[in-house]
C-alpha beads as a LAMMPS data file, in Angstrom:
LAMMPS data file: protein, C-alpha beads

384 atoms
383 bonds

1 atom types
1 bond types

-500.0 500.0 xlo xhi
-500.0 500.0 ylo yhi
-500.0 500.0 zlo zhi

Masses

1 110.0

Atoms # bond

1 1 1 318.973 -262.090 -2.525
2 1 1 319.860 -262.839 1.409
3 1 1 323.125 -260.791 2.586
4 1 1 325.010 -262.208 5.267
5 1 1 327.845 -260.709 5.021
6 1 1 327.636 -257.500 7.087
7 1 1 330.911 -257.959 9.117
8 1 1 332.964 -257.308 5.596
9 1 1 330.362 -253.794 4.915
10 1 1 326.638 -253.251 5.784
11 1 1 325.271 -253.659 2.790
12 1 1 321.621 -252.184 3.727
13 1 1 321.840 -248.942 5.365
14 1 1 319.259 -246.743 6.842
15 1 1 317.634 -244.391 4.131
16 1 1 318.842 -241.465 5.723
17 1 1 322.364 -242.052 5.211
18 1 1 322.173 -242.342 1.276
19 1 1 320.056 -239.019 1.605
20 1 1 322.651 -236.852 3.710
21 1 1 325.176 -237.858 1.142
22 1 1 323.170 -237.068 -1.825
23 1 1 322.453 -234.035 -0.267
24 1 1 326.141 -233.066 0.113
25 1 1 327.190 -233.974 -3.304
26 1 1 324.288 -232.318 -5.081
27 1 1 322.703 -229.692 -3.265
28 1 1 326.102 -227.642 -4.715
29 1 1 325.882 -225.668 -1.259
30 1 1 328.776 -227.493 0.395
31 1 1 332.569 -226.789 -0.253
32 1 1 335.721 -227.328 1.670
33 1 1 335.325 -227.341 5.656
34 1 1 337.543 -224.791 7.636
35 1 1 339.001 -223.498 4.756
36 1 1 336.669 -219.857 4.248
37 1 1 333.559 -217.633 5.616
38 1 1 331.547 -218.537 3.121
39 1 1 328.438 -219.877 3.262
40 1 1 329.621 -223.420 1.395
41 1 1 332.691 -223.928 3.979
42 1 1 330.259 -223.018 6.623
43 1 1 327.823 -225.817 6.065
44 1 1 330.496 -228.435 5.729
45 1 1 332.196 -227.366 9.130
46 1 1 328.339 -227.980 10.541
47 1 1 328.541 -231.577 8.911
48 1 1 331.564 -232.212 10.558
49 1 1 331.580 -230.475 13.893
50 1 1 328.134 -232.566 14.352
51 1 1 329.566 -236.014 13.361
52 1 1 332.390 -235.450 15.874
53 1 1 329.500 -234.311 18.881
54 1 1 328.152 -237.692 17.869
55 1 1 330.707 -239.421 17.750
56 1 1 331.864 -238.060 21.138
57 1 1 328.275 -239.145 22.609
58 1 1 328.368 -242.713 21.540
59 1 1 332.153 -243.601 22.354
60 1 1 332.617 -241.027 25.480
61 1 1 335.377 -238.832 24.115
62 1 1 336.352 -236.009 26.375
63 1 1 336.544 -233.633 23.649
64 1 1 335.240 -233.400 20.246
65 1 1 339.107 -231.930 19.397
66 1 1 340.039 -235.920 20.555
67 1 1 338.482 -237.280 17.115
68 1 1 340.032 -237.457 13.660
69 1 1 338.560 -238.522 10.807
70 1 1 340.367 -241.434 8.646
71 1 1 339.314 -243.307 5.407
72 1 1 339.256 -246.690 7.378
73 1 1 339.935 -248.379 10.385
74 1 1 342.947 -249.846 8.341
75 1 1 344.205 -246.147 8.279
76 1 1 343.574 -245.593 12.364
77 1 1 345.430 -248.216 12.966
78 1 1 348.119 -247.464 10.672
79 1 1 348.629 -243.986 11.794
80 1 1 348.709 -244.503 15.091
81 1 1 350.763 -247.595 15.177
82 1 1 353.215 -246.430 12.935
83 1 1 352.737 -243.277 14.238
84 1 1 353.942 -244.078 18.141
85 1 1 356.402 -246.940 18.057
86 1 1 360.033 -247.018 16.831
87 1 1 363.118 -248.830 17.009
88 1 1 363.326 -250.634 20.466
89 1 1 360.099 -250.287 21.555
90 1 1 357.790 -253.289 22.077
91 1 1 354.087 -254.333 21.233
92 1 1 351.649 -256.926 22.349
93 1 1 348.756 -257.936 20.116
94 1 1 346.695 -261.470 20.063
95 1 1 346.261 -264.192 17.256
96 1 1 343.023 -262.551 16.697
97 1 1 344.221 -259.848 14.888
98 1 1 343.007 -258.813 11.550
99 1 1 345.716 -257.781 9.358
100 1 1 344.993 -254.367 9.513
101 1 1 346.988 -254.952 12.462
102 1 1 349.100 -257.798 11.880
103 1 1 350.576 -255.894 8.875
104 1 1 351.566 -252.890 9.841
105 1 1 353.610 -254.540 12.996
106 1 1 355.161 -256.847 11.173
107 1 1 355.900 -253.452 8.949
108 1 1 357.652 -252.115 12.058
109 1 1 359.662 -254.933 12.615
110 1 1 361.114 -255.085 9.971
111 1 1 362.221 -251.456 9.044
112 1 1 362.353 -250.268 12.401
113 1 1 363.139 -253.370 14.381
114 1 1 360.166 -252.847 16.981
115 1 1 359.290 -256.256 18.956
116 1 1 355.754 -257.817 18.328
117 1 1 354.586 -260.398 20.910
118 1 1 351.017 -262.429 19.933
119 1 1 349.058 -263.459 22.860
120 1 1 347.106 -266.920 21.620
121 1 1 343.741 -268.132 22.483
122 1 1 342.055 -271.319 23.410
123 1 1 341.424 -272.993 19.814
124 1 1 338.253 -275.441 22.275
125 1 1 336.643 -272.434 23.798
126 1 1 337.656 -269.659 21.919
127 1 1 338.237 -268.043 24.757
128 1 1 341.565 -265.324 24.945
129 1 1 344.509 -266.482 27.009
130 1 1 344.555 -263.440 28.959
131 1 1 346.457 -264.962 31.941
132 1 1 349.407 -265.444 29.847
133 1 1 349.534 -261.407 29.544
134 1 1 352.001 -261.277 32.045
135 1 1 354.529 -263.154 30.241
136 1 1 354.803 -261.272 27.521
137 1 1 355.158 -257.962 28.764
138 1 1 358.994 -256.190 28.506
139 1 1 361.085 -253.761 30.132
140 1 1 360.493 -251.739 26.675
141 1 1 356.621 -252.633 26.321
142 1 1 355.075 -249.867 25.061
143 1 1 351.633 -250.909 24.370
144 1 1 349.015 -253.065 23.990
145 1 1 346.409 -253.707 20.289
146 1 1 343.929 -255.811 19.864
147 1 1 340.786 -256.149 18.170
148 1 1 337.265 -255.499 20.315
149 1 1 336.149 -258.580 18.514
150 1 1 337.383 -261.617 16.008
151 1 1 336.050 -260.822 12.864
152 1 1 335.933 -264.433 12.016
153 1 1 334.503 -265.971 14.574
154 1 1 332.497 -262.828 16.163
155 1 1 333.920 -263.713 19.930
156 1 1 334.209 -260.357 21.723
157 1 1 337.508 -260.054 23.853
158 1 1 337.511 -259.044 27.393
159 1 1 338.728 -255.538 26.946
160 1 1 337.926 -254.561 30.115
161 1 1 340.099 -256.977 31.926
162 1 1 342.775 -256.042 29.457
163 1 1 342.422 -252.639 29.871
164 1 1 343.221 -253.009 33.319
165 1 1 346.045 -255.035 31.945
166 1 1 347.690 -252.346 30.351
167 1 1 347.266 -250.058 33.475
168 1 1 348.968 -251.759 36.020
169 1 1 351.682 -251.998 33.356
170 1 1 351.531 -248.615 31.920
171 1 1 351.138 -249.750 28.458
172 1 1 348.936 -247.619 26.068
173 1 1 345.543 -249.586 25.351
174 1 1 344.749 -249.266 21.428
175 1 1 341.664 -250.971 20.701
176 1 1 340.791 -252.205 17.199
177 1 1 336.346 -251.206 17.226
178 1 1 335.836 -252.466 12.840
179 1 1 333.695 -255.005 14.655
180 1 1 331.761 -253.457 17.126
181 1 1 331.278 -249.790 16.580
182 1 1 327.766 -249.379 16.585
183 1 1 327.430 -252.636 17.795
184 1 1 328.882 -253.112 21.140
185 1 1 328.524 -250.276 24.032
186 1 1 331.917 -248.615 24.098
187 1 1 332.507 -245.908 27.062
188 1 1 336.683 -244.930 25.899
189 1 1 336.930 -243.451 29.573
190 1 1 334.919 -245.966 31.724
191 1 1 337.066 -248.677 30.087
192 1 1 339.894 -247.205 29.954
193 1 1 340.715 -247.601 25.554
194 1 1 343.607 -244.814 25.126
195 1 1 342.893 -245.249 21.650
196 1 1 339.685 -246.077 19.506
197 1 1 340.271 -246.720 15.749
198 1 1 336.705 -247.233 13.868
199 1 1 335.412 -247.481 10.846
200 1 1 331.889 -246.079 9.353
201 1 1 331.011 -248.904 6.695
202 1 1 329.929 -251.550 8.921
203 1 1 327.933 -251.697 11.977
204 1 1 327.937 -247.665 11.985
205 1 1 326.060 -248.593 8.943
206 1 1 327.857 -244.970 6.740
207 1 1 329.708 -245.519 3.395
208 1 1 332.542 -246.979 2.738
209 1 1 335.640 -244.826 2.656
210 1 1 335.422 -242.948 6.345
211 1 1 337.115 -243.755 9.268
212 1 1 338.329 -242.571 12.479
213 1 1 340.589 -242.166 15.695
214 1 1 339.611 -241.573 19.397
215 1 1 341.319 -240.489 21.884
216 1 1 341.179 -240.563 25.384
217 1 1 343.587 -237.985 26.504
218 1 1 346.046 -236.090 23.875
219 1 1 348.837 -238.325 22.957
220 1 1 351.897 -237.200 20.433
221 1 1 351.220 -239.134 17.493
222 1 1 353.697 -239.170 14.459
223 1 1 350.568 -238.133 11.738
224 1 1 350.801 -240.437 8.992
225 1 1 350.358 -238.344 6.311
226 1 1 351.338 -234.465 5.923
227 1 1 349.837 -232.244 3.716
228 1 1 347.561 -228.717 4.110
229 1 1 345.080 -228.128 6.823
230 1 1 343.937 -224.528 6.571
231 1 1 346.048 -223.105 8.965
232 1 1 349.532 -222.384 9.490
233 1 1 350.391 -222.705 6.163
234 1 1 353.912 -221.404 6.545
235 1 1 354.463 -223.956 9.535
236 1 1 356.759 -226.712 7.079
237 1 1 355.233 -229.414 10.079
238 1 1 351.897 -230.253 10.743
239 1 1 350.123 -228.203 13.029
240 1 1 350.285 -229.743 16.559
241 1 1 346.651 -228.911 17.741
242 1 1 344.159 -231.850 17.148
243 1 1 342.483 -233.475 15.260
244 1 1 344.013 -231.314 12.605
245 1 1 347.702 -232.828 13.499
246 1 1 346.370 -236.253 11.795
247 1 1 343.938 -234.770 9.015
248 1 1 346.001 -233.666 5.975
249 1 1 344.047 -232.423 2.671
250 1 1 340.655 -232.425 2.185
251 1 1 338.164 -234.916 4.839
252 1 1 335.922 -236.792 3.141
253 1 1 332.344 -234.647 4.020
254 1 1 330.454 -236.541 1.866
255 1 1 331.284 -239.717 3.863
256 1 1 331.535 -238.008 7.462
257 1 1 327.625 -236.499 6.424
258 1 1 327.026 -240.226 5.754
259 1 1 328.444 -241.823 8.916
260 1 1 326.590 -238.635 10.695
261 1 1 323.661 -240.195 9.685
262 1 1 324.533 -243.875 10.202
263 1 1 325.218 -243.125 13.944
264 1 1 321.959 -241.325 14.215
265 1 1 320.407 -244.865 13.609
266 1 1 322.052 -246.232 16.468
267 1 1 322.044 -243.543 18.547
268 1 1 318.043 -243.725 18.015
269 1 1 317.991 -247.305 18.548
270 1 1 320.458 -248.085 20.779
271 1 1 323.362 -251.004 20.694
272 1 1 321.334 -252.956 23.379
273 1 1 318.394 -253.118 21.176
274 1 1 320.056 -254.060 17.812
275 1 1 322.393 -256.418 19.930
276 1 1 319.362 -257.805 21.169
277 1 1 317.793 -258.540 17.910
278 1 1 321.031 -259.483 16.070
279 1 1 321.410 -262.698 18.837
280 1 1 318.155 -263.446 18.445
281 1 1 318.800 -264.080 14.802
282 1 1 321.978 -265.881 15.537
283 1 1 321.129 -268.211 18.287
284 1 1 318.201 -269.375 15.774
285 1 1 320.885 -269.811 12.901
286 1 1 323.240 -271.844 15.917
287 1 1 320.521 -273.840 17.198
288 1 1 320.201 -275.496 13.385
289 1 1 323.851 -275.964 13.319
290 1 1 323.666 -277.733 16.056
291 1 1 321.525 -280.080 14.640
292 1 1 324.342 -281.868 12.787
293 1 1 327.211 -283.675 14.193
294 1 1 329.670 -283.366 10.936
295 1 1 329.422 -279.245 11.256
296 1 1 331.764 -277.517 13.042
297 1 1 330.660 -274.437 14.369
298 1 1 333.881 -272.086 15.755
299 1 1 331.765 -269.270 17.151
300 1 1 331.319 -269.987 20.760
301 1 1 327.747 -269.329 22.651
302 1 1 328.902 -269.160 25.975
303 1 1 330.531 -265.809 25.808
304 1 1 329.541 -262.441 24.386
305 1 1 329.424 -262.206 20.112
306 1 1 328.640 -260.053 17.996
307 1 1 326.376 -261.080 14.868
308 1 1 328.767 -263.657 13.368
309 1 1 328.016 -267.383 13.147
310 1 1 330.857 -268.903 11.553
311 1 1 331.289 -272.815 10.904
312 1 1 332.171 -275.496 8.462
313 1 1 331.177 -278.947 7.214
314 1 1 333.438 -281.909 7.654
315 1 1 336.398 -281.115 5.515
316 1 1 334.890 -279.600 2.839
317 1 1 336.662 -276.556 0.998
318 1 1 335.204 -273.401 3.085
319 1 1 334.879 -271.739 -0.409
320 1 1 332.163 -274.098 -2.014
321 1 1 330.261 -274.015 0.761
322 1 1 329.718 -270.410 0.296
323 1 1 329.251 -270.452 -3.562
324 1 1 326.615 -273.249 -3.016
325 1 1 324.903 -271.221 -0.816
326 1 1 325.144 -267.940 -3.492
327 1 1 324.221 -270.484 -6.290
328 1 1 320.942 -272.587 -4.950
329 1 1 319.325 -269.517 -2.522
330 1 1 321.040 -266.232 -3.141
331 1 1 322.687 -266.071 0.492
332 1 1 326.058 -263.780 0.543
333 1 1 327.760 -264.921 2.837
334 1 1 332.167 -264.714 3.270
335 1 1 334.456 -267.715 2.491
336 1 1 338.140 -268.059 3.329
337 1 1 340.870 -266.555 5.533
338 1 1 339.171 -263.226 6.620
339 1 1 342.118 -261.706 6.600
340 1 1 343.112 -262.994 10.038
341 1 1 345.755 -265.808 9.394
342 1 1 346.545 -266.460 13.134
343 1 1 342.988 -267.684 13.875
344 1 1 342.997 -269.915 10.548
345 1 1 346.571 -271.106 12.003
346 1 1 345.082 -271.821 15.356
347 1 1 342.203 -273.476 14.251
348 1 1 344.216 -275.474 11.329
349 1 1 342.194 -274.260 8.475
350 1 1 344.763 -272.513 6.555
351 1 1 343.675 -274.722 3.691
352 1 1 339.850 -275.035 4.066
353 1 1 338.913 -271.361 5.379
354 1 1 336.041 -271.129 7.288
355 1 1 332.241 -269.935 6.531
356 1 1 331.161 -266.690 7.825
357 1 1 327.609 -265.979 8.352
358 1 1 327.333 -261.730 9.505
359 1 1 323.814 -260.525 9.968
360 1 1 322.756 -256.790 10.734
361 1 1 319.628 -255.241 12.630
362 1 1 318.734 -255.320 8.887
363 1 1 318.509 -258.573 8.699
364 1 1 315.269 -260.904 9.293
365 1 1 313.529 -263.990 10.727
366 1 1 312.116 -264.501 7.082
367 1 1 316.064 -264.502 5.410
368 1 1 316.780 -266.344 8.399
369 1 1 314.276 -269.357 7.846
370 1 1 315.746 -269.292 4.277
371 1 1 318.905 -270.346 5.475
372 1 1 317.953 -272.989 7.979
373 1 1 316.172 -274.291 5.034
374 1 1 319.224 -273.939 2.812
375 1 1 321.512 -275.931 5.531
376 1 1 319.154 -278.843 5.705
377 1 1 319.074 -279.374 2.071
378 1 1 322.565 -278.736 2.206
379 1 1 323.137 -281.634 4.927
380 1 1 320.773 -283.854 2.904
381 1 1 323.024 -283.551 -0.175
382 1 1 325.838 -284.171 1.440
383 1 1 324.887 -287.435 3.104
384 1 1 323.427 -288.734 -0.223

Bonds

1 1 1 2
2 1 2 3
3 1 3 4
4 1 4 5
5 1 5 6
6 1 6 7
7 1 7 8
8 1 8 9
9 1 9 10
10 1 10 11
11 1 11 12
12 1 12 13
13 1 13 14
14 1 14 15
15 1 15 16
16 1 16 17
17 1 17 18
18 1 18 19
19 1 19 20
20 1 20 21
21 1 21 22
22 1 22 23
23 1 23 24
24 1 24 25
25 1 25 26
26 1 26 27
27 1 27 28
28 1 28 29
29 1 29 30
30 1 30 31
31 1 31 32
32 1 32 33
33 1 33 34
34 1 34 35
35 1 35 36
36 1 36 37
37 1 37 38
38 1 38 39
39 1 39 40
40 1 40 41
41 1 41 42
42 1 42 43
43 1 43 44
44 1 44 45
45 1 45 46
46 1 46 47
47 1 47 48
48 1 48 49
49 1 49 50
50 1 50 51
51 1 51 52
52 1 52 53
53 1 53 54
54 1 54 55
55 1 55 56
56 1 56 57
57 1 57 58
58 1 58 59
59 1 59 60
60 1 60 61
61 1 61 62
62 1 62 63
63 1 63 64
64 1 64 65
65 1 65 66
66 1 66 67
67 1 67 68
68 1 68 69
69 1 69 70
70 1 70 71
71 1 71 72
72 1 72 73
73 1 73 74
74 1 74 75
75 1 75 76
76 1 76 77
77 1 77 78
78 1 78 79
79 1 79 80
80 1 80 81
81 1 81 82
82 1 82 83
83 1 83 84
84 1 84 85
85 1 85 86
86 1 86 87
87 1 87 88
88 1 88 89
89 1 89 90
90 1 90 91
91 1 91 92
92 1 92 93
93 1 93 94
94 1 94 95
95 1 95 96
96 1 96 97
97 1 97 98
98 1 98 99
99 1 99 100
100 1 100 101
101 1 101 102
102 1 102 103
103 1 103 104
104 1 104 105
105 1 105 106
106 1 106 107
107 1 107 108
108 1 108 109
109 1 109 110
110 1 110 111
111 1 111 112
112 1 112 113
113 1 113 114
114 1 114 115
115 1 115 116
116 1 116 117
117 1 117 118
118 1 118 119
119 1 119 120
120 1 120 121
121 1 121 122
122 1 122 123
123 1 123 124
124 1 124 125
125 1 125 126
126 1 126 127
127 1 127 128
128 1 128 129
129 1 129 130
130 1 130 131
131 1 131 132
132 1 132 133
133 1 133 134
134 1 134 135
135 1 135 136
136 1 136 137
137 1 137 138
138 1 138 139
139 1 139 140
140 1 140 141
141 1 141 142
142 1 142 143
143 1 143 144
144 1 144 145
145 1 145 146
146 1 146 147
147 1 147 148
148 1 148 149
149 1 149 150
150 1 150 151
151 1 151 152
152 1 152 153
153 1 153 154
154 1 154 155
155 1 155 156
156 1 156 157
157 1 157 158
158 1 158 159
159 1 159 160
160 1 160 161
161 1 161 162
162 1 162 163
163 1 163 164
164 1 164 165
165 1 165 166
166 1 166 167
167 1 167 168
168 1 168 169
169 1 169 170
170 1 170 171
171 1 171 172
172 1 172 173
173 1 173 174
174 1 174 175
175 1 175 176
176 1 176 177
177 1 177 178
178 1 178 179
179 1 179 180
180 1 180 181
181 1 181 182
182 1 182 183
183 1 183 184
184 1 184 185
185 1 185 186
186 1 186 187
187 1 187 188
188 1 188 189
189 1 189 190
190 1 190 191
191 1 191 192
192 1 192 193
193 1 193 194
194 1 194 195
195 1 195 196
196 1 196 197
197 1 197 198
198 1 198 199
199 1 199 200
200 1 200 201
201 1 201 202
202 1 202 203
203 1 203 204
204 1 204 205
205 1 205 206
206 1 206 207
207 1 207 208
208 1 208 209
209 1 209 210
210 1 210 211
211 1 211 212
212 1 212 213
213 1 213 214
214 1 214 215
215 1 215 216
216 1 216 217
217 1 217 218
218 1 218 219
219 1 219 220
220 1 220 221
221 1 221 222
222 1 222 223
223 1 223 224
224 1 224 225
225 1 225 226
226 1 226 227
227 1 227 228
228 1 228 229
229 1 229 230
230 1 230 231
231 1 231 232
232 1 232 233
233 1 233 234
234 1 234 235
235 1 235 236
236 1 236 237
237 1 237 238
238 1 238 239
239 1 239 240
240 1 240 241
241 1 241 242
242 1 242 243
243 1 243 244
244 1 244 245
245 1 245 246
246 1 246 247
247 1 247 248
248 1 248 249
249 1 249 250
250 1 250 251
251 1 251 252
252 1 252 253
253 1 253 254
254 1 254 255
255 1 255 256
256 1 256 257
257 1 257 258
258 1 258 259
259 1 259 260
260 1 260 261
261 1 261 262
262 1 262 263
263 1 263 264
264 1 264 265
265 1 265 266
266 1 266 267
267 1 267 268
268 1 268 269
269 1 269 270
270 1 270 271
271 1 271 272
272 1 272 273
273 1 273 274
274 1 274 275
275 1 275 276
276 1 276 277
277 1 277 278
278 1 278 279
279 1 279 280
280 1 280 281
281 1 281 282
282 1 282 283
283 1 283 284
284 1 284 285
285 1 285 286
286 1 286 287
287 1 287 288
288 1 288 289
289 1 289 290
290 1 290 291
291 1 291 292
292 1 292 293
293 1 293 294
294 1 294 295
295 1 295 296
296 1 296 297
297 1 297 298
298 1 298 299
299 1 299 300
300 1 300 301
301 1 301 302
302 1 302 303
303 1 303 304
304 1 304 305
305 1 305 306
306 1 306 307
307 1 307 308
308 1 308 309
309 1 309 310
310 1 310 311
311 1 311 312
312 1 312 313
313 1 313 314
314 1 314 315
315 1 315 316
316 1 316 317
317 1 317 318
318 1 318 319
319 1 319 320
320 1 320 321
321 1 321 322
322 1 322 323
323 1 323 324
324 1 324 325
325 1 325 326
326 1 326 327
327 1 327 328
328 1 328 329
329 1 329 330
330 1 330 331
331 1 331 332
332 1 332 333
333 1 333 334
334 1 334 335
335 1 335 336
336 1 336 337
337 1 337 338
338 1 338 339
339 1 339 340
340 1 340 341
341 1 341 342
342 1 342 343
343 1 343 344
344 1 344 345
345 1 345 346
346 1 346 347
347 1 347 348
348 1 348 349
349 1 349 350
350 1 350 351
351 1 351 352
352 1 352 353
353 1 353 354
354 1 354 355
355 1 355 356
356 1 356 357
357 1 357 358
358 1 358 359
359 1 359 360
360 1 360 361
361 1 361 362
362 1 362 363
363 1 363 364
364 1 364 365
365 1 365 366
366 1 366 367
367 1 367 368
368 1 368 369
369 1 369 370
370 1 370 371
371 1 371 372
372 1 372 373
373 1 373 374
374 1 374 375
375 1 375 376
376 1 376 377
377 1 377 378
378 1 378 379
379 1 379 380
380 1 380 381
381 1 381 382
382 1 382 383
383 1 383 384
């Protein structure tokens, strides 16, 4: 079996991230974090406090108190969206946008009448209308979302240039990282991001079911959820002091010890490298494409990607594409709408979805070859 599908969860993780969580969950010296002196709370605090100083190292956080722990990016961006806008206030996002995004504005519009503006791209090059920014932006703008990169066609947006965007207009900069956390260099204060929401499962290469949110500067964020922290337990609000202000109940320390060890790996081996040998792997897998005239290939080469080739052939159903590939050569790949209807509305393949090939630093030049050979058969079948 052949997994290319690494943009929906890294399938293949280093060895050392099964390991720390095993250790966690049966070692039986690990309790609750923060909550006693014992020797159990004590070694989950350690687990923690060190995934933060990582965390803090790899995205530039001021402060390890800047960094709160979710269950998703889907979460993050939940919490702090719903957690900073209300009724009159305004927010810009793009047709990019994964619903993880899409939904939770559209949320806000409705129950608390916020404004959502969608910024389009360029369905020939791909390429983000930035200089249409301008027209979008209100008297009661309040900020600005988008996604570091389209997790359907794996084009990475400009964030810098937006970044300075939302400066000149003193919008808040949220930045949407499923896609590129672990993949892309991220520096929160060279750029400018106010707010980083990330996820562990992907190319962070930890378990599914931990998250997070980074922040550049303390902001007051409306916490999501409300529940016990360990301290001020006669306080009937959250406490105000971060991170614990958006961490009710119990953080997942089996997770955070497996993202701990996920960002080891790329700490260790550094974005550029596994960039590096992710295009490698994905200009090979373009270069075929571009072999036939009846494929249509929607991730662009001229611009920066991450490891996502995504394309489709002629106008046949995105979806059978994908199973043929499962049934003849064991290839996972993804099939469909992605979750990101505005691209599929763009493009005009509401109907027909689009194939998504997402490869990892895990994957090879061996699985690769299988595939090239899998799209010529493929291509001579279909001219038969």
């Amino acid at each position: 079996m052949i997994y290319f599908d690494n943009s929906a969860t890294t399938a293949i993780k280093p060895k050392a991230v099964s390991k720390a969580v095993y250790e966690v969950l049966n070692s039986g010296t690990y309790g609750n974090p923060g909550r006693d002196s014992s020797d159990f709370s004590v070694h989950s605090s350690d687990v923690v406090n060190h995934a933060r100083e990582q965390l803090k190292e790899l995205f530039n956080v001021p402060s390890t108190e800047l960094i709160s722990f979710t269950y998703n990016v889907t979460e993050s961006l939940n919490t702090v969206l719903k957690g900073l806008l209300q009724k009159g206030d305004h927010a810009i996002a793009t047709n990019y946008e994964h619903n993880s995004v899409i939904r939770p504005l559209e949320q806000l519009k409705a129950n608390r009448g916020v404004e959502v503006s969608y910024l389009p791209f360029d369905k020939n090059t791909g390429r983000l209308e930035t200089e249409k920014l301008a027209e979008l932006v209100q008297p009661n703008t309040k900020l600005l979302v988008c996604t570091h990169a389209s997790n359907v066609t794996g084009y990475v947006l400009p964030i810098d240039e937006i970044a300075d965007f939302c400066h000149e207009h003193n919008l808040l900069f949220i930045v949407d990282a499923a896609q590129t956390a672990g993949y892309e260099d991220i520096d929160i204060q060279k750029t400018g991001i106010d707010i980083l929401c990330f996820t562990g499962h992907k190319s962070l290469y930890g378990p599914q079911g931990i998250g997070g949110i980074c922040l550049r500067k303390p902001l007051e964020i409306e916490p999501l959820k409300s529940g016990g922290t360990g301290i001020q337990s006669f306080n009937p609000a959250m406490p105000d002091e971060l991170p614990t202000h958006l961490e009710a109940g119990t953080i997942n320390v089996p997770g955070i010890a497996g993202l701990s060890a996920g960002v080891s790996y790329v700490l260790d081996h550094g974005t550029e490298n596994i960039r590096a040998g992710v295009k490698h792997l994905t200009d090979m897998i373009q270069d075929k494409l571009a072999e036939f005239p009846n494929i249509k290939v929607y991730t662009p080469r001229d611009v920066a990607t991450t490891g996502v080739v995504s394309f489709n052939l002629e106008d046949v159903n995105a979806a059978d594409v994908g199973q043929w590939l499962w049934d003849e050569y064991q290839i996972a790949s993804r099939s469909g709408a992605h979750c990101a209807p505005k691209v599929h509305e763009t493009y005009g393949t509401v109907e027909q979805g689009i194939v998504r090939l997402s490869l990892s630093s895990f994957n090879t030049e061996a699985e690769v070859n299988v595939l090239l050979k899998a799209i010529d058969q493929m291509m001579t079948e279909s001219e038969a």
